[in-house]
C-alpha positions as CSV (number, residue, x, y, z in Angstrom):
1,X,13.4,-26.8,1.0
2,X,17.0,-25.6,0.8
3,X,19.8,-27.1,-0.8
4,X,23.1,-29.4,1.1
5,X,25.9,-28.4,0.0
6,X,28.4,-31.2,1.3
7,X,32.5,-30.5,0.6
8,X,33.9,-33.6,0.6
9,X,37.8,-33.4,0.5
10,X,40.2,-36.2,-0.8
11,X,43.0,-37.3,-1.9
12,X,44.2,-39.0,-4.9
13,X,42.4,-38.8,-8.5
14,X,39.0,-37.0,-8.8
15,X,38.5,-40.5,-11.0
16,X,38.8,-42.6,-7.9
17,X,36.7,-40.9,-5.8
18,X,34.1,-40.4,-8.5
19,X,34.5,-44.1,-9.0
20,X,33.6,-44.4,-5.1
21,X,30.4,-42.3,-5.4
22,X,29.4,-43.9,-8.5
23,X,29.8,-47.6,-7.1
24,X,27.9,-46.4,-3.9
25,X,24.9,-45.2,-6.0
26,X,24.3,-47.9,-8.5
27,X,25.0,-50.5,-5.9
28,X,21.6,-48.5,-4.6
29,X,19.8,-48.9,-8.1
30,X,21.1,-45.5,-8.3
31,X,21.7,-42.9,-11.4
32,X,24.8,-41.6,-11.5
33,X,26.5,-39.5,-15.1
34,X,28.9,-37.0,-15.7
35,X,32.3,-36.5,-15.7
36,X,35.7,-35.9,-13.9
37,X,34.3,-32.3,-13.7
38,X,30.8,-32.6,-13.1
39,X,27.7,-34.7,-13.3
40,X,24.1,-35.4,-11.4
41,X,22.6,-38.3,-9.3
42,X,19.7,-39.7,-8.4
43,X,19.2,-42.7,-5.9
44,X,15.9,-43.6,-4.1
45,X,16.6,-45.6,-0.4
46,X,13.4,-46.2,1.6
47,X,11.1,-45.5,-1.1
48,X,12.7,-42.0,-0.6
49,X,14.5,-40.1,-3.6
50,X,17.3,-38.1,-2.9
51,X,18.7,-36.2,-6.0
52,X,21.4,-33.7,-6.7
53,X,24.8,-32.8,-8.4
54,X,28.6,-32.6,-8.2
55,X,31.1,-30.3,-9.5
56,X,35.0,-31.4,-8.4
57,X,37.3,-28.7,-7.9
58,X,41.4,-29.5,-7.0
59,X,40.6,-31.7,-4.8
60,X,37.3,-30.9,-3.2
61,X,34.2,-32.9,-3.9
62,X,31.4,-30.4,-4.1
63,X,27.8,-32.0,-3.8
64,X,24.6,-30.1,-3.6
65,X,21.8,-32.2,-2.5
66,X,19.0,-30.3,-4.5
67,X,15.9,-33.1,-3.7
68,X,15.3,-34.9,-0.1
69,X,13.1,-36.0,1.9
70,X,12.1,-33.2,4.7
71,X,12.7,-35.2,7.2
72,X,16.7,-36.2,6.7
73,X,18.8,-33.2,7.9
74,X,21.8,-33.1,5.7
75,X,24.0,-33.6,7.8
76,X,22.7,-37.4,8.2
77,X,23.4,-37.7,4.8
78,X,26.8,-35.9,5.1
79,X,27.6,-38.6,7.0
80,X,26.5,-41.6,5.1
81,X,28.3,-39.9,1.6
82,X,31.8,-39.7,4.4
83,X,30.8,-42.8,5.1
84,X,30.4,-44.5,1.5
85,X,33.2,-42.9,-0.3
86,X,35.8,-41.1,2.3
């Protein structure tokens, strides 16, 4: 299975949309570490674990999706992360 890679530009602090992301995830009983730089997450919806990491550079929001299930295109999941934290 191939990687997402999902660039997410935004505006504003890399803190505040980290903040977003973070508060999406754990409201999920999510895992999600690092820093303003970057960090990894895991979060399981539908007894389905998607897992992967961030890096943030200027302000672009670089997530790479590195564990899914086969049957979610990324871009669904593109969507819901525009969704959660755009």
């Amino acid at each position: 299975m191939s990687d997402c890679n999902i660039n997410i530009p935004f505006a504003g602090t890399a803190q505040a949309i980290l903040t977003k992301a973070k508060s999406a995830i754990e409201s999920q009983n999510g895992i999600f570490k690092g820093d303003e730089n970057s960090g990894e997450f895991e979060v399981t919806v539908f007894a389905n674990t998607i897992k992967g990491n961030y890096t943030v550079n200027g302000n672009i929001l670089n997530l790479v999706i590195t564990h899914k299930p086969f049957f979610v295109p990324c871009s669904t999941i593109e969507n819901i992360l525009l969704k959660e934290i755009s």
